[in-house]
N, C-alpha and C positions, 0 to 999 in steps of 0.2 A: 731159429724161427722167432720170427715176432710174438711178441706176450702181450704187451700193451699198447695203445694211443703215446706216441711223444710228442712232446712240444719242440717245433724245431722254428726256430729265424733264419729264414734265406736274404742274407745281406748280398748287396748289387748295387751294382754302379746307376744302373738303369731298369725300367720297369715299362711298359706296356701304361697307356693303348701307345705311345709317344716312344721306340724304342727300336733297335736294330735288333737281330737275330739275337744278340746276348740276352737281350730281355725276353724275348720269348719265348726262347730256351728253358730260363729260370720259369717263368708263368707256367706253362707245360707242366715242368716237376712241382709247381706248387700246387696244382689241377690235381696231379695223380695224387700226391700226398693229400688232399683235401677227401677224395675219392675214396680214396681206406682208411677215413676217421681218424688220418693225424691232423692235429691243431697246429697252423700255420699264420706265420706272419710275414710280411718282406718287409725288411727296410733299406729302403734304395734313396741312391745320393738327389740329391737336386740341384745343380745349380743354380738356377734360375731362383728359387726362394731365400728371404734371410731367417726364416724361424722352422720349425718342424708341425709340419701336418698330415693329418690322417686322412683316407680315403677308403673307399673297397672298390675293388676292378674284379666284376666277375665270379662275385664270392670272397677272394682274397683279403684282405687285411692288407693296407699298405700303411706303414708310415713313410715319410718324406722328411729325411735330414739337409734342409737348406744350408746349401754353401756360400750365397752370395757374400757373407761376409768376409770368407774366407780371400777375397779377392784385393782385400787392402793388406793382409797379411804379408808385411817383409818377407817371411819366412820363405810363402810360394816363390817371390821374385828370385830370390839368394838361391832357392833349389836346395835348400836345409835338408826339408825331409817333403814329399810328399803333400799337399795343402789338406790336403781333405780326411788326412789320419789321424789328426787329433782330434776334431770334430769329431768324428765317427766314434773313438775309443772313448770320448766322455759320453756320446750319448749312448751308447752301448752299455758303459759301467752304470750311468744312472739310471738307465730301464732294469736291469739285471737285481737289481736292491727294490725294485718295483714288484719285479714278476723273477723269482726266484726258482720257478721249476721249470726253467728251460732245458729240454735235454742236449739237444743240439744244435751247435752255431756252425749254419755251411755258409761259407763264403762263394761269390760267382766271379769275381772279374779283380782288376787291378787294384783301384784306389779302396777295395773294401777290403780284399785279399788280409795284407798284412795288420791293420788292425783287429778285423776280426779275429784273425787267430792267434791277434797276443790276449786280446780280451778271454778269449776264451779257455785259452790254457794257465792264465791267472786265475780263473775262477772255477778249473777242476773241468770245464765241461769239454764235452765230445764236439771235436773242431774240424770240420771238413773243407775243402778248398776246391773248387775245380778249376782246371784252366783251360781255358778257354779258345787262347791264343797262349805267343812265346814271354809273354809280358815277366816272369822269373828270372827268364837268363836273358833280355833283351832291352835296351833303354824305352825302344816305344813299341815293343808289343808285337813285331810282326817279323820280324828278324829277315829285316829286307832294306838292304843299302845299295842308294845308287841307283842301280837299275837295275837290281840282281837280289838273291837271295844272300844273305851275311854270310860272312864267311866265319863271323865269329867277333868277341868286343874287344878287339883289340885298340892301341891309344889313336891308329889311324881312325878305324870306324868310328871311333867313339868320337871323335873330333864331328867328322862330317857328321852324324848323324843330329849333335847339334845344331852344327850349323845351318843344315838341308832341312828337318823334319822340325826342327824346336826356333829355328831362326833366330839363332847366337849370331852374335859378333866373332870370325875367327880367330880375334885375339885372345876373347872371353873364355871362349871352348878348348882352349886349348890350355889356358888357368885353370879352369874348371876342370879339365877330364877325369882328373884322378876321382873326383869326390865323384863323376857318374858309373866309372867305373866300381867306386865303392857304395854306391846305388843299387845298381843291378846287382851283388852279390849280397845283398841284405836283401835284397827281396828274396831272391832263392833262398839262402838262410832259412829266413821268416816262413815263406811257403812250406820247406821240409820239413819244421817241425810240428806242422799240424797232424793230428794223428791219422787223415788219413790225406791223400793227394789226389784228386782224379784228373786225367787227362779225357777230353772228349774224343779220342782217336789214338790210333796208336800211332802215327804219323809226330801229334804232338807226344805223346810219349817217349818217343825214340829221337825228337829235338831236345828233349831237356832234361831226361833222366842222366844226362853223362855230367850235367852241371851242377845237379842236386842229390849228392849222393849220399846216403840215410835216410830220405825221402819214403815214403810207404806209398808205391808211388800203382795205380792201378786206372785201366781205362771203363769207365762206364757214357756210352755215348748219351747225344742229349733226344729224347721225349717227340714223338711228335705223333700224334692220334687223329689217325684217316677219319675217322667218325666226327670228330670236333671239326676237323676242320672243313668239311660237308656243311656241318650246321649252320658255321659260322656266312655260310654264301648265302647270296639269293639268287633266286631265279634268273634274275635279267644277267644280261651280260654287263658290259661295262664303256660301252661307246666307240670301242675301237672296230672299226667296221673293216669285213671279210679277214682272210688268214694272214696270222705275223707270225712271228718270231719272236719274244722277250727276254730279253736282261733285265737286271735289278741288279740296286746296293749303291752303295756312295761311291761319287763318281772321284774316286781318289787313283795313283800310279798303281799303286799296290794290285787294284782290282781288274785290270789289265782293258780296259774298254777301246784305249789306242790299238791294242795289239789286233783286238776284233772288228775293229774298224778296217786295220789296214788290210788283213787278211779277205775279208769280204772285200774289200774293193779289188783281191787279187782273183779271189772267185766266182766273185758273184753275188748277187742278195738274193734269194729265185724269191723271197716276199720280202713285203716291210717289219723292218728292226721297231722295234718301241722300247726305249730306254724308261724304265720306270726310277727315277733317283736322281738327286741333288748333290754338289760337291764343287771344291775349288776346281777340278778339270772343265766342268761343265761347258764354258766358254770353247776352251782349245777341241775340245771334242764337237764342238756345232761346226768350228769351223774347220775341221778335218772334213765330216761329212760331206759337207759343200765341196771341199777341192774335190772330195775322190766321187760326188754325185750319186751320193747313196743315198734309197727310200729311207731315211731312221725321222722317228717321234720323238722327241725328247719330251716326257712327260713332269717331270722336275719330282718331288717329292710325292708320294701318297701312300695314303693310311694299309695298315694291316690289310683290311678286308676285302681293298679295291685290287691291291697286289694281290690277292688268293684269285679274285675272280680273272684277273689276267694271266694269271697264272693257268689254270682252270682253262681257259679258254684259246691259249695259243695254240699253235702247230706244233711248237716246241721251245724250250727254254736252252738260253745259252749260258754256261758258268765260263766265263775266258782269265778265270784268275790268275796273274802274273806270280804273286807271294805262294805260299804253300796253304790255302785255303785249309785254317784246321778241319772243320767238317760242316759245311755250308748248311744252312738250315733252310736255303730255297732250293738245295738239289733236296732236302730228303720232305721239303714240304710239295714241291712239284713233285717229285716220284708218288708222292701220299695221295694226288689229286689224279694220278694216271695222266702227267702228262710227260712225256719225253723229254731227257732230258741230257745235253750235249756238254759235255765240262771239260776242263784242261787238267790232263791225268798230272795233279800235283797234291801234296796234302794230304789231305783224306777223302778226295774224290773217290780213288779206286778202290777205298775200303768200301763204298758205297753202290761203286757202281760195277757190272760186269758187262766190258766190251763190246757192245754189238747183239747183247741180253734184257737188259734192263735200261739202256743210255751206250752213250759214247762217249770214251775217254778219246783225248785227241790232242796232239803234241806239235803238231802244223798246220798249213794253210793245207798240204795234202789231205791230212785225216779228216780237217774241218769241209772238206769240199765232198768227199767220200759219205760223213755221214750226213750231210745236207741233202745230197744226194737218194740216200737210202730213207731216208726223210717224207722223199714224195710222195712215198708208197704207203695209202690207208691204210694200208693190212700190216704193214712192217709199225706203224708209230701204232695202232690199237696193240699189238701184240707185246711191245716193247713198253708201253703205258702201261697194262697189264700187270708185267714182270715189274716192272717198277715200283707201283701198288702194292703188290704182295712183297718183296724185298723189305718194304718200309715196315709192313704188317708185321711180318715173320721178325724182324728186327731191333726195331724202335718203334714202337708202340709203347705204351707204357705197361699191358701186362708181361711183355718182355724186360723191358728195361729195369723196372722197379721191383723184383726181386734181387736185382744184384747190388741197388741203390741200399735197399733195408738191407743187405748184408755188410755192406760197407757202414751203415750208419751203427746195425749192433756191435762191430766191432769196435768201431771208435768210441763207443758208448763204454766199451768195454774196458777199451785202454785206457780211458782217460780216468774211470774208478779205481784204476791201478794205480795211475801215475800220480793223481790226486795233483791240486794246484801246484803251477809252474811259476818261476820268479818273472817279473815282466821285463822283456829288454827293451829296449829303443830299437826304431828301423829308420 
């Protein structure tokens, strides 16, 4: 049981209002943490800045570690180590000789990952990691080559996935493999030895615990409060006039938006699609629409609050994710607003969602047409919003979530008093 207030720094790549789901996932847990009197800080990367500045978003405390300089850096081009780690680990050690009674350093995502947690087991303290995606055992994060799920980093994948995702020279990538190969297992490395490891699902638990083994490796999903995000609406709608259908997220292969194009153009649209998001597909995807003659919007990018209200407002939400969606934070922010919500049972959808209960998981253009279908019926999508709603409640909320969070944190608190300061490695 908790005895005191700690001081904890939630390090991130990214931070809110300007942010995909990672960031406000972390925002969330820094909300509840605020809420039961722990003193919190983020410090989240920037690139866009060359110096470090302070802000508050919402309550929080942000500081901002600007990486632009980091971009004339040799180091990034060559693929040494990571651009943004050394950065990170000096400003980390010079705040730490500042502010000395930090009790916990939890890491959120890639480029903060492994510094943070060398920082913090050189300096004795309680180091938590969550991951988020496959970014430990995977070059870029999402353990999807080609046009398929990884099979695993082998010298083939590892070539392509330079070459396709990083856009090497095949000659280069194939100079290079070895050091990416010996990339990705230093970040695993690095990951395991934090004293505690969270996975946001067990989906990603069950992709990378067989690669990280010593790992303290445990799943606590991410935060999401029906109440908050109520508040956060207004009244009005949001300009999209009569009943749609909505997607979200970056319009990237991974996110499968092709696949949901083609499939409605096999079914059917019975309303219009509104794509809320921006991305290199963005193009090839307008102009699929056109060949196959489908109602879709393409609304390009927009903020947090205007996605809730469309969100909020649809008929229903569609997740058509191609990769293994670790645990989407617009299927559990839609389910949180009671709106239906249709995903591709991959990932951590189906930890989230039950069949034809709460949403619909759906594997083809059959089940997509099926639950489009069951769709039409006011009484079936109020009933199924509903279920939805309470799923989120009874689930992830944060008076759910966050007593498993303080359990994971006194632990770590705990090991880390045992193990007392670790020597620092390189990653």
């Amino acid at each position: 049981m908790q005895q005191r207030s700690w001081r904890i720094w939630l390090v991130t790549d990214v931070y809110p209002p300007d942010s995909g789901g990672s960031g406000w996932s972390t925002h969330a847990l820094a909300l509840a943490l605020v809420d039961r009197a722990h003193r919190v800080e983020v410090i989240s990367l920037n690139p866009g800045r060359a110096d470090v500045a302070r802000r508050c978003y919402e309550g929080i405390e942000v500081a901002e570690v600007g990486l632009r300089s980091a971009r004339r850096d040799p180091r990034r081009r060559l693929g040494a180590r990571d651009y943004s780690f050394g950065l990170l680990e000096r400003y980390l050690t010079g705040r730490l000789r500042e502010t000395p009674d930090v009790d916990i350093l939890h890491a959120q995502h890639l480029h903060s990952g492994p510094p943070t947690i060398q920082v913090g087991l050189a300096h004795g303290l309680a180091t938590v990691v969550t991951i988020r995606d496959y970014w430990p055992v995977c070059l870029h994060g999402t353990s999807w080559w080609g046009s398929a799920n990884c099979p695993g980093c082998t010298t083939a994948n590892l070539t392509s996935c330079m070459t396709e995702v990083w856009s090497w020279p095949r000659p280069a990538a194939r100079v290079m493999v070895g050091w990416a190969g010996r990339r990705v297992r230093a970040r695993g490395s690095a990951v395991a030895s934090a004293h505690q490891v969270l996975a946001v699902s067990e989906a990603v638990k069950h992709r990378i615990e067989g690669e990280m083994p010593g790992a303290n490796l445990s799943v606590v999903p991410n935060m999401v409060d029906p109440q908050r995000l109520e508040a956060a609406l207004s009244a009005a709608g949001d300009g999209v006039s009569g009943p749609y259908l909505l997607t979200a997220g970056k319009l990237l292969p991974t996110k499968g938006f092709d696949l949901l194009l083609t499939s409605l153009g096999e079914v059917g649209c019975p309303l219009p699609l509104v794509v809320a998001g921006d991305g290199p597909m963005r193009a090839a995807l307008e102009r699929q629409t056109l060949a196959l003659e489908l109602p879709v919007t393409f609304l390009g990018w927009v903020s947090h609050e205007r996605l809730l209200r469309l969100q909020r407002d649809a008929h229903a939400v569609l997740l058509p994710s191609a990769w293994h969606e670790p645990l989407s934070r617009l299927v559990l922010e839609t389910m949180g607003l009671g709106t239906p919500v249709v995903a591709w049972a991959r990932g951590g959808n189906p930890e989230m969602i039950s069949h034809g209960v709460n949403g619909w998981l759906v594997d083809d253009t059959d089940d997509l047409a099926t639950a489009l279908s069951e769709l039409s019926s006011p009484d079936v999508r109020r009933r199924v919003g509903r279920a939805g709603r309470e799923r989120v409640v009874t689930c992830y909320a944060p008076d759910v979530v966050y007593p498993a969070m303080a359990a994971v944190y006194a632990s770590a608190i705990e090991t880390a008093a045992l193990a007392g300061p670790a020597i620092r490695r390189k990653v």
